[in-house]
C-alpha positions in Angstrom: -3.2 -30.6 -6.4 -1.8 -33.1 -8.9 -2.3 -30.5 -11.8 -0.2 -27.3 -10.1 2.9 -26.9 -11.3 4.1 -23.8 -8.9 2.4 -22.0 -5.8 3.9 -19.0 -4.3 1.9 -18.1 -1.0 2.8 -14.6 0.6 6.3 -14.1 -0.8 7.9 -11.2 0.9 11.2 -10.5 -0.8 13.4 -6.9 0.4 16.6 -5.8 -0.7 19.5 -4.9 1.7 18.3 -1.2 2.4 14.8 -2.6 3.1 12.6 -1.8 0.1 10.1 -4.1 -0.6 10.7 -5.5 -4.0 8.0 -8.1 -3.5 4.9 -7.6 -0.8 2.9 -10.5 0.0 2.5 -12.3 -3.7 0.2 -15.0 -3.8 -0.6 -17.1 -7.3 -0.7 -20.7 -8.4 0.1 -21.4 -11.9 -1.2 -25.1 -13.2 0.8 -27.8 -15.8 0.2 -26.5 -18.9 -0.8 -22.5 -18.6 0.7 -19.6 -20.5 0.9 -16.8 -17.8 1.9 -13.3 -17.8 3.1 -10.8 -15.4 2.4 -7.6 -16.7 3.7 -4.3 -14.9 5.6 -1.1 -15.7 9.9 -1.4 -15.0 10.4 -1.8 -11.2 7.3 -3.9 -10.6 8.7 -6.7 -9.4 8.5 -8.6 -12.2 12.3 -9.9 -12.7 12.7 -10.3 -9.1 9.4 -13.0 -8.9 10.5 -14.5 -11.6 14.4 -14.9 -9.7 12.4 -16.5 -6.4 10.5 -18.9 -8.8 13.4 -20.0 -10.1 15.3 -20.0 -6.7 17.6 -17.7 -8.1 16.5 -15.7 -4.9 16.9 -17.8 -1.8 16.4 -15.3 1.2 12.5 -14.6 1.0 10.0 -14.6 3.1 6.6 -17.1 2.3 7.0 -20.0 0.2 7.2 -21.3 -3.5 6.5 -24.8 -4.0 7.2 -27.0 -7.6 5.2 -29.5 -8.1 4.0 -29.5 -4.3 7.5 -29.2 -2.9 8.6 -26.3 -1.0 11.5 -25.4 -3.1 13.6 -24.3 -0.3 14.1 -28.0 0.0 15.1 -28.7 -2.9 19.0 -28.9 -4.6 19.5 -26.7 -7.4 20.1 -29.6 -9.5 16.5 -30.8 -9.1 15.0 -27.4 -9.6 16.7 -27.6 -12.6 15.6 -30.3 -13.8 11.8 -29.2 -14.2 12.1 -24.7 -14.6 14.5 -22.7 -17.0 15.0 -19.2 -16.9 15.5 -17.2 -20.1 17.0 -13.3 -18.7 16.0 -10.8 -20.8 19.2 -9.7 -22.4 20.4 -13.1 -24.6 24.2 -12.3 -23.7 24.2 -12.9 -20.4 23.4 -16.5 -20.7 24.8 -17.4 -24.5 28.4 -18.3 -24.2 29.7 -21.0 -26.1 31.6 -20.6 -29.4 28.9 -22.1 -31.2 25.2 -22.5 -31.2 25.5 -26.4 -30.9 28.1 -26.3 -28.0 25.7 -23.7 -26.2 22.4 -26.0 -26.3 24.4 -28.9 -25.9 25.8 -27.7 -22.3 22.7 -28.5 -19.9 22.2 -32.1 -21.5 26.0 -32.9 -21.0 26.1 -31.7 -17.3 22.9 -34.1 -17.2 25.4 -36.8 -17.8 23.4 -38.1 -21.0 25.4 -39.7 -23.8 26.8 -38.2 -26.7 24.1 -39.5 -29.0 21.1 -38.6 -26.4 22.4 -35.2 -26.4 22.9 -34.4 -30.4 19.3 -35.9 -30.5 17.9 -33.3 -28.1 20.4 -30.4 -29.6 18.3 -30.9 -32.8 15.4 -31.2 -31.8 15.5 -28.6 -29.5 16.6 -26.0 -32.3 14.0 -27.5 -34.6 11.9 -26.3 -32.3 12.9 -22.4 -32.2 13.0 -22.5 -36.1 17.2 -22.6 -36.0 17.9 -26.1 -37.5 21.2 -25.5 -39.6 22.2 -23.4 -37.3 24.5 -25.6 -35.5 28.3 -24.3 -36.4 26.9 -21.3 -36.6 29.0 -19.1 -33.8 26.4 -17.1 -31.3 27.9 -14.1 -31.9 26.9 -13.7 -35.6 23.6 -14.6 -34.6 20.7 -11.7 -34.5 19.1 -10.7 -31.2 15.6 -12.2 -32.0 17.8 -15.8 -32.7 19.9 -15.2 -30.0 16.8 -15.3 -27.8 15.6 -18.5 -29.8 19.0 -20.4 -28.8 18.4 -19.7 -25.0 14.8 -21.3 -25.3 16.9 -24.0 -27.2 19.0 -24.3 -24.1 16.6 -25.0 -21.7 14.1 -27.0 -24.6 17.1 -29.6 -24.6 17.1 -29.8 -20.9 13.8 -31.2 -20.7 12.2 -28.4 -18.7 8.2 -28.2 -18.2 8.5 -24.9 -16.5 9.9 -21.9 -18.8 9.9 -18.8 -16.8 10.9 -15.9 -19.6 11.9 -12.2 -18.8 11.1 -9.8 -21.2 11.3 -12.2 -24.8 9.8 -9.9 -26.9 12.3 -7.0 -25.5 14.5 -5.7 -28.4 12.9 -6.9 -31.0 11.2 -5.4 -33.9 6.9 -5.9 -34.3 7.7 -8.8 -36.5 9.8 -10.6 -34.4 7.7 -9.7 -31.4 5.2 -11.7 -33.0 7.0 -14.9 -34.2 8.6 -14.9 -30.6 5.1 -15.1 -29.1 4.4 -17.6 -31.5 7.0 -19.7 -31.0 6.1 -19.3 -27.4 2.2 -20.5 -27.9 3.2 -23.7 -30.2 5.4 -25.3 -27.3 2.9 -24.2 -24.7 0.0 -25.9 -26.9 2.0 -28.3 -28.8 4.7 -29.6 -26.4 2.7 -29.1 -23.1 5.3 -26.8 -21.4 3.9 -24.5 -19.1 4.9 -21.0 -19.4 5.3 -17.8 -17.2 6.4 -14.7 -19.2 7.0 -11.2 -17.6 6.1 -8.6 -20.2 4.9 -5.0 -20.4 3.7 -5.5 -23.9 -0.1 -5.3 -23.0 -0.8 -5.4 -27.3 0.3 -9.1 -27.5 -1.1 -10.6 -24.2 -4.5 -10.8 -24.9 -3.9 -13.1 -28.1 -1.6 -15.9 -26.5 -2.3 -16.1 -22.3 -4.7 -18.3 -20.1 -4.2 -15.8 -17.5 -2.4 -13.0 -16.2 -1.0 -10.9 -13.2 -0.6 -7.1 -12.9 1.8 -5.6 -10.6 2.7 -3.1 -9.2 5.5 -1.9 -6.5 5.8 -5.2 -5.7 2.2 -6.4 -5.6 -0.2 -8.0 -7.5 -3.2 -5.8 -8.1 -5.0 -7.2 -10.6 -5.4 -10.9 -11.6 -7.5 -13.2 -14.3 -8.4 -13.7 -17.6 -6.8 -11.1 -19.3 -10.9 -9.6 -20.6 -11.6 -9.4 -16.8 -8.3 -7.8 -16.1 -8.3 -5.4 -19.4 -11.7 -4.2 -18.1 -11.0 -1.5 -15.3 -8.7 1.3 -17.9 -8.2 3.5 -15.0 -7.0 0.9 -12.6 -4.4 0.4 -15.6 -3.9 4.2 -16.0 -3.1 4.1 -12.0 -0.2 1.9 -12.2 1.5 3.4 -15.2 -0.1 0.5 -17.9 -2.7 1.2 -20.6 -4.9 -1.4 -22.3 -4.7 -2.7 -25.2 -4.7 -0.3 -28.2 -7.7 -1.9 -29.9 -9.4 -1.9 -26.5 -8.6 1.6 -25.9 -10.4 2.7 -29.1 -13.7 0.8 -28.1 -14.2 1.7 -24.8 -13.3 5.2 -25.8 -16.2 4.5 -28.4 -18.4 3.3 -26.3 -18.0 5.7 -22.9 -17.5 9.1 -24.9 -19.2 9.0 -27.9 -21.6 6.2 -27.0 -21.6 3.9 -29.2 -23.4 0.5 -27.6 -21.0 -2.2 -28.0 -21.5 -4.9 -25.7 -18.4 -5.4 -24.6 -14.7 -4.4 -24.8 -12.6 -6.5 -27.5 -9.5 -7.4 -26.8 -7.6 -8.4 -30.5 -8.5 -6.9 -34.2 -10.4 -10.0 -34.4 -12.8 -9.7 -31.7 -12.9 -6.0 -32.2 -14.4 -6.6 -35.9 -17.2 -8.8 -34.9 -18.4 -6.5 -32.4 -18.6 -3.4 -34.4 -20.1 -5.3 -37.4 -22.8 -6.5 -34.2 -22.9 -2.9 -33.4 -23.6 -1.4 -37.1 -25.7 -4.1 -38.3 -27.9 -5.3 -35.3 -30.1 -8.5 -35.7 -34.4 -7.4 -36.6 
């Protein structure tokens, strides 16, 4: 299909001693989507993330980008299209400054000098870090430490971020601005987006879609109202929902209280409990 950007078909992934770390995963992700794979630590969720990014090379199934089985392709054009962002910021920041740092991917594209300060800066505009250039990495906090590696792969060019953990570390303020930042270039700039989280409170306000798993599998897949709906399923694989969706179906199933259905943001929440106490006559 013209409009898939990746599509992992039975990907069977185990480490040296044999565990499973990854059991027959199946999903397509199209151009354009913001998806999430949401599981407790030791899902699988890093490890997916690795094969998508052929970071992982000896599994079993397949994973093709942009309808190529990625096997077959050099790292170089993988590259070109998906980024990874690892969850802890120093173990891909490196260069003495935050200009040198973004700078590195577009210079080992071979583009000129004035190409490359072009995408430097836009790139940083993007993550909300313009003046930031000189700045060294090190003196930078976590949250904009995080920012820069988007920055990184932003100047690259890349239409596939895949991001481990990006709100991880950081404070409920910055969790939000980070998902933020994340929804404006998935809407704004078109890139397509796969983010492996356990934070179940912000998913339902940013994704298209998302994936639960569990030892190594995906259990659970959809819209995240469809896949927010089955609480003990959740309960079963060490996840909870939501917490404003926790209140209403704990509304609604023990004291019950007839809402029509279970809200998944503060937003949605307040419209059906204003349906609820004022019903149409």
């Amino acid at each position: 299909m013209d409009d898939m950007m990746l599509s992992v078909k039975s990907l069977i992934y185990k480490y040296p001693d044999g565990t499973h770390a990854l059991n027959d995963i199946s999903l397509d992700i199209k151009k354009g989507e913001f998806i999430g794979l949401l599981g407790a630590n030791g899902s699988g969720k890093t490890t997916l993330l690795r094969a998508m990014d052929r970071l992982i090379k000896d599994f079993e199934g397949s994973v093709h980008l942009c309808g190529v089985d990625i096997k077959t392709l050099t790292p170089k054009e993988i590259y070109k299209k998906v980024g990874l962002v690892f969850q802890n910021p120093d173990d891909q920041l490196f260069a003495p400054t935050v200009f040198e740092d973004v700078a590195f991917g577009p210079l080992n594209m071979g583009l000129d000098t004035k190409e490359v300060e072009r995408r430097v800066l836009n790139a940083l505009k993007e993550v909300e870090l313009s003046g930031f250039e000189k700045k060294s990495v090190h003196n930078l906090s976590f949250g904009q430490r995080k920012r820069a590696c988007i920055a990184g792969l932003l100047a690259m060019g890349h239409e596939l971020l895949l991001l481990d953990e990006p709100t991880a570390g950081l404070d409920p303020m910055g969790e939000y601005k980070m998902m933020k930042l994340l929804h404006k270039l998935n809407k704004e700039n078109g890139v397509t987006i796969v983010m492996a989280t356990h934070s179940v409170d912000l998913v339902p306000l940013f994704l298209n879609r998302l994936y639960i798993l569990s030892r190594g599998r995906v259990t659970r897949g959809g819209a995240p109202e469809d896949v927010f709906s089955a609480p003990d399923d959740m309960e079963n694989i060490k996840l909870r929902l939501p917490h404003i969706a926790e209140l209403i179906y704990r509304l609604k199933h023990e004291d019950n209280i007839p809402f029509e259905r279970i809200p998944l943001s503060i937003g949605e929440a307040r419209r059906e409990i204003i349906k609820t106490l004022r019903p149409e006559t």
